[in-house]
C-alpha positions in Angstrom: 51.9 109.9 86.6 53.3 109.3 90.1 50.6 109.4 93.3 51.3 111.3 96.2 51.7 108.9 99.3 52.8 111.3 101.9 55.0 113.8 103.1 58.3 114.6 105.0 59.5 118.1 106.5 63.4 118.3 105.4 65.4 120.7 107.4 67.2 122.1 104.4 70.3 124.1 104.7 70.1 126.5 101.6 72.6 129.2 100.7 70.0 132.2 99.9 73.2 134.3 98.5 77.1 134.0 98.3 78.9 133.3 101.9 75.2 133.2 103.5 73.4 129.8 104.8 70.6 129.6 106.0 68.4 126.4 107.9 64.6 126.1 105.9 62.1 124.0 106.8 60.5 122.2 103.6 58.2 119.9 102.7 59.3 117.4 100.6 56.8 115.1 98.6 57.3 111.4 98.6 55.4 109.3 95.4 55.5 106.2 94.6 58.9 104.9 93.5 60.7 107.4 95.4 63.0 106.9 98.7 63.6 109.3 101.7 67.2 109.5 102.4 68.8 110.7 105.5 71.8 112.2 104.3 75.3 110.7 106.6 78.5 111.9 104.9 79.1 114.2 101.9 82.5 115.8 100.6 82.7 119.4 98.6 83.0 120.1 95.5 84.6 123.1 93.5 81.0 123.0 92.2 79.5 123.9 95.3 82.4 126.5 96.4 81.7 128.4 93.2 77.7 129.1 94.3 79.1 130.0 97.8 81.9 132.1 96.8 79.8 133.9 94.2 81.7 132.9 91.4 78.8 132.0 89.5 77.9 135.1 87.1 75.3 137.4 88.5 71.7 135.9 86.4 73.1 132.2 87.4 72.9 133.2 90.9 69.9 135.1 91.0 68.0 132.4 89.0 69.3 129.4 91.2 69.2 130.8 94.7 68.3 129.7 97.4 69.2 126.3 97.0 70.7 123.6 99.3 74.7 122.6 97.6 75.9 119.2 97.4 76.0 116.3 95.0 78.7 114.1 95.7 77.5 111.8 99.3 75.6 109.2 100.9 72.9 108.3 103.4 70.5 105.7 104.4 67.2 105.0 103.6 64.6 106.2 106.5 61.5 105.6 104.6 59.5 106.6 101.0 57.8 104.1 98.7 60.7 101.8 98.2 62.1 97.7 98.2 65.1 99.2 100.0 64.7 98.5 103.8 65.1 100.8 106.5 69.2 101.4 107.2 70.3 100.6 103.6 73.5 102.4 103.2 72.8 104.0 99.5 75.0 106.2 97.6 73.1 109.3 96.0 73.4 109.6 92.3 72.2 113.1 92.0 71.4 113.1 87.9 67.6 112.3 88.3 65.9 111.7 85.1 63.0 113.2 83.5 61.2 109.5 83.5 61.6 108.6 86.8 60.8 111.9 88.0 57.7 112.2 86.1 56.3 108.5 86.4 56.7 108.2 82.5 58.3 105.6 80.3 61.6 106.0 79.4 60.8 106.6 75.4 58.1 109.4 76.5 61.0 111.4 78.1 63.9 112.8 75.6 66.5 111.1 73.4 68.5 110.6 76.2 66.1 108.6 78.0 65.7 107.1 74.6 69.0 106.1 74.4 69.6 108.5 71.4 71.9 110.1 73.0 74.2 109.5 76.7 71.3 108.8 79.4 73.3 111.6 81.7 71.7 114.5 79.2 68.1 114.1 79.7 66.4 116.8 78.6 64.0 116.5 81.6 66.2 115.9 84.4 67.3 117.9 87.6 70.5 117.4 89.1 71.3 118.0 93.1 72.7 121.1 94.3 72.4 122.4 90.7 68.4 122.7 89.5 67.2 121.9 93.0 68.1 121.3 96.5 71.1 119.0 96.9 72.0 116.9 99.7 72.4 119.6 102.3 69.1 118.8 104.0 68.1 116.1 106.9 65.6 114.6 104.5 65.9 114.0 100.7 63.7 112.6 98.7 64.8 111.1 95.4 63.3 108.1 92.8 64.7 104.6 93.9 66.8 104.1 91.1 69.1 107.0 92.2 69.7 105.7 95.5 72.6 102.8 94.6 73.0 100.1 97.5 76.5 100.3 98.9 78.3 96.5 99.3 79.2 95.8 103.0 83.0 95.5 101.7 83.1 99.0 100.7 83.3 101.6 103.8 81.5 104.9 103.8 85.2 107.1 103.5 85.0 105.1 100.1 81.7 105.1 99.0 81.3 109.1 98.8 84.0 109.4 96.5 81.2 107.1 94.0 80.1 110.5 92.8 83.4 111.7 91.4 84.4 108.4 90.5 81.3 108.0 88.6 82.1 110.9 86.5 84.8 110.0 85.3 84.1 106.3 84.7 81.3 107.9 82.3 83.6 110.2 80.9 86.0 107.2 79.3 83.2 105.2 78.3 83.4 106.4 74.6 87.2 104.8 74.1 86.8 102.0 76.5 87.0 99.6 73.3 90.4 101.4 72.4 91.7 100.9 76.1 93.2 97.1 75.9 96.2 98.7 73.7 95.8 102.8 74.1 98.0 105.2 75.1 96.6 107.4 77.6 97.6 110.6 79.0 95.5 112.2 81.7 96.0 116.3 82.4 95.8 117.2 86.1 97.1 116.5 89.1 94.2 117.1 91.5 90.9 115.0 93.0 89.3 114.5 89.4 92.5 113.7 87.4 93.4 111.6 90.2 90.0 110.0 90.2 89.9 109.7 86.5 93.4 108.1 86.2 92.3 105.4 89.2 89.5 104.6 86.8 91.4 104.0 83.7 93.5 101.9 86.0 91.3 99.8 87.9 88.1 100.0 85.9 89.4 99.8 82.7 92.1 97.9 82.9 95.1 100.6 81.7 98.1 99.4 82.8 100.8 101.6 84.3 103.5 101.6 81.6 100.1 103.3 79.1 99.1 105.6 81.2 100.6 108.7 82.2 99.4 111.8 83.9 100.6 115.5 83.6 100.6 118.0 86.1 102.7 121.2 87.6 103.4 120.3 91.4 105.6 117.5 91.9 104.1 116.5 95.2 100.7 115.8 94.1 102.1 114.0 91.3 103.7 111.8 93.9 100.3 110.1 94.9 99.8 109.2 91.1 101.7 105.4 91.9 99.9 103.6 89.6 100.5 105.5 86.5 103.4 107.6 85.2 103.8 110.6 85.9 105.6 114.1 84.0 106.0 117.7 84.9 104.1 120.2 82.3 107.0 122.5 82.6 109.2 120.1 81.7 107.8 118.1 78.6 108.5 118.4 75.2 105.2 118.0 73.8 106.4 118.3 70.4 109.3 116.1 69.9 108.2 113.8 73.1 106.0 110.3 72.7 102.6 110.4 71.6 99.5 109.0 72.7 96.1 107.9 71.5 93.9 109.3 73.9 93.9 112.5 76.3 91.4 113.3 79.0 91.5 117.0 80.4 90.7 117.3 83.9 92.1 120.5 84.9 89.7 123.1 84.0 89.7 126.8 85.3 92.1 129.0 83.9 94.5 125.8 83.2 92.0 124.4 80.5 93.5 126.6 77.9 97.2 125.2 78.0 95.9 121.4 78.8 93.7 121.0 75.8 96.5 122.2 73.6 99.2 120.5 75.0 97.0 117.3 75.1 96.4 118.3 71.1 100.3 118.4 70.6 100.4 114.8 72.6 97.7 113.1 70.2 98.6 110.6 67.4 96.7 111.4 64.0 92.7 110.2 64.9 93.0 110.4 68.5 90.8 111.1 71.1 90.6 114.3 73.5 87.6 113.9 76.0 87.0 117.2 77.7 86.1 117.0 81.7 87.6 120.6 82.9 85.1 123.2 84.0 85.7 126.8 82.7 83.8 129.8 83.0 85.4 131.8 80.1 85.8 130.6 76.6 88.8 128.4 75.9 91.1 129.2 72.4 92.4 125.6 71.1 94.8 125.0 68.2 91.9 123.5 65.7 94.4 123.7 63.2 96.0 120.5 64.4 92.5 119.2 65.4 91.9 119.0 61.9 94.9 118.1 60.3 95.3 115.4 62.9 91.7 113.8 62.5 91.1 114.5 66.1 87.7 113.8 67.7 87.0 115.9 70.9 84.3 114.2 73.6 82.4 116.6 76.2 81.3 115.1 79.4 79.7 116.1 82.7 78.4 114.1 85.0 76.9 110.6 84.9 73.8 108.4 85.4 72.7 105.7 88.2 74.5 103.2 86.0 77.9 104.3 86.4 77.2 104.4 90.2 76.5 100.5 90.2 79.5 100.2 87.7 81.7 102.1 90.2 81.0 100.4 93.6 82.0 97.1 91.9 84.8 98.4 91.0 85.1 100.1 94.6 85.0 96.4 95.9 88.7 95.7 95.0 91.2 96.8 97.9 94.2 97.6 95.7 91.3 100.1 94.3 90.0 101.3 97.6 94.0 101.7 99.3 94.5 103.9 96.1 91.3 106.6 96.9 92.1 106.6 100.2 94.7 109.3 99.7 91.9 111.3 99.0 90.6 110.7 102.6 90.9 113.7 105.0 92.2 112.9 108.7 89.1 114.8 110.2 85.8 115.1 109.1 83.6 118.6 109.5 80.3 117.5 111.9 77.4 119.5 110.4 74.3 119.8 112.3 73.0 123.6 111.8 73.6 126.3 109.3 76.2 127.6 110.7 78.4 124.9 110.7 77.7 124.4 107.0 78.6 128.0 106.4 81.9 127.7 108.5 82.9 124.4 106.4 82.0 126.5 102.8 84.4 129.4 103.9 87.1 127.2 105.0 86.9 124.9 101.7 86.9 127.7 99.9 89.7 129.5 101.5 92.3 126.6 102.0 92.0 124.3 98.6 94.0 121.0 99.8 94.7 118.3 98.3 92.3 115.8 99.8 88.8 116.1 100.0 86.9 118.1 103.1 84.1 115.5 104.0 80.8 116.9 105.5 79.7 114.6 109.1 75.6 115.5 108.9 74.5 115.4 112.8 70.6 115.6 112.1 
């Protein structure tokens, strides 16, 4: 097991119930292998917005609060048991495993940490903003693994959207070795099919004539120019083309018409990977799930290794020109609860486009 080797007071801005924020002083343990991060730049997600807006059922509230929101952001080391030096740029990879958290090896831990099954499903682990305190706080203290060195050639406007990214580049793991010749058709036209499709892209290596993405508002389609692009409404997704792989990234109340039209869009043996957040049960045609041979993939989140996979992939320019358009013109300074609050209400009230990025002023 770890050893305690001091301790750090975090002012921790936790949301103690929906549309209410407020500043807690806590003491955060720091053991060996673990870093203290100050936390520099974060952005929202429709994660977060759904604990603040009470959209969360009841007995998921009451058995989460308070906690501090965020997951998806950066910071620099300040101190901790750590090879890291002081001022390292890191980028936070908020799945922490069971093993690293408990100072065990990884085969002690769970068949994820076994490698049984994807490492981001450790039994053990506690995710950020989620299980505990997220990255809403001046100090946070996670193991050394989790805190991913950003290159110099990457900029921090960049190098928060690793999260996301990260996500995504997990989620397509499973058919990367059907990706040199695939077919791909992505469902969404916001930040995470927008993310996702940039990954196929530049990650993977999906050219723009096999990938295509689907959505229902023209103008957000627009920033889609490395990949095709069609109008749900206007489709024929039963006489149309066909692909061989499908990623849903709509989620909500949307999920439902995505994963069947994504079913109608499969060729026979095809692959449908699932990234969409509902909070209701979803009806899908299994009928032609089983008469097509389909195989449907679930994925959330990712692991530290996807992070280090991302940011090289974040080094390319074409790559980093492309997220950009995710970039807001301003960024929200946060240095009190209050101003956190303010950010939440406004995120959750006007849902653009681009990302709302978080300026911590500790």
């Amino acid at each position: 097991m770890s050893t305690t080797t001091q301790t750090v007071d975090s002012r921790s801005l936790r949301l103690t119930h929906p549309h209410h924020v407020e500043e807690m002083t806590m003491d955060r343990t720091v053991t060996e292998g673990f870093v203290v991060i100050e936390p520099t730049l974060a952005s929202i997600c429709h994660a977060d917005l759904r604990y603040f807006g009470g959209l969360r059922k009841p007995e998921v509230l009451a058995r989460k609060l308070p906690m501090a929101l965020l997951h998806e952001g950066i910071g620099k080391v300040v101190g901790g048991s750590s090879k890291l030096q002081a001022g390292q740029r890191v980028a936070i990879a908020p799945n922490l495993p069971g093993y690293l958290l408990n100072g065990i090896k990884h085969d002690e831990c769970c068949p994820a940490c076994r490698g049984d099954i994807p490492e981001n499903y450790c039994y053990n682990g506690k995710f950020l903003g989620s299980t505990i305190d997220g990255i809403a706080q001046s100090r946070l203290v996670i193991p050394e693994a989790c805190a991913i060195p950003i290159p110099d050639s990457i900029p921090d406007d960049i190098a928060v959207l690793a999260e996301l990214c990260s996500v995504s580049y997990r989620a397509i793991r499973p058919v990367a070795d059907l990706l040199d010749s695939a077919q791909v058709a992505v469902f969404g036209d916001g930040p995470v099919g927008f993310l996702t499709a940039a990954m196929l892209h530049y990650a993977f290596g999906v050219s723009t004539e096999r990938l295509t993405v689907f959505g229902a508002i023209q103008e957000k389609l627009e920033h889609f120019t490395f990949a095709r692009t069609e109008m749900v409404q206007e489709y024929d997704f039963q006489g149309g083309w066909k692909v061989d792989v499908v990623l849903e990234c709509t989620g909500g109340r949307f999920s439902e018409s995505a994963i069947n039209q994504g079913i109608d869009l499969l060729l026979p043996g095809g692959h449908l990977i699932a990234m969409g957040v509902s909070e209701e049960l979803v009806p899908i045609n299994t009928r032609d799930v089983l008469e097509k041979g389909i195989t449907i993939h679930g994925s959330s989140r990712s692991s530290h290794s996807d992070f280090r996979k991302v940011l090289e992939v974040m080094q390319q320019e074409e790559c980093q020109e492309t997220l950009r358009q995710l970039v807001p013109d301003d960024y929200i300074p946060v240095s009190k609860a209050e101003d956190f609050a303010g950010a939440m209400e406004s995120a959750l009230a006007h849902r653009d486009w681009k990302k709302m990025y978080l300026d911590f002023r500790w």
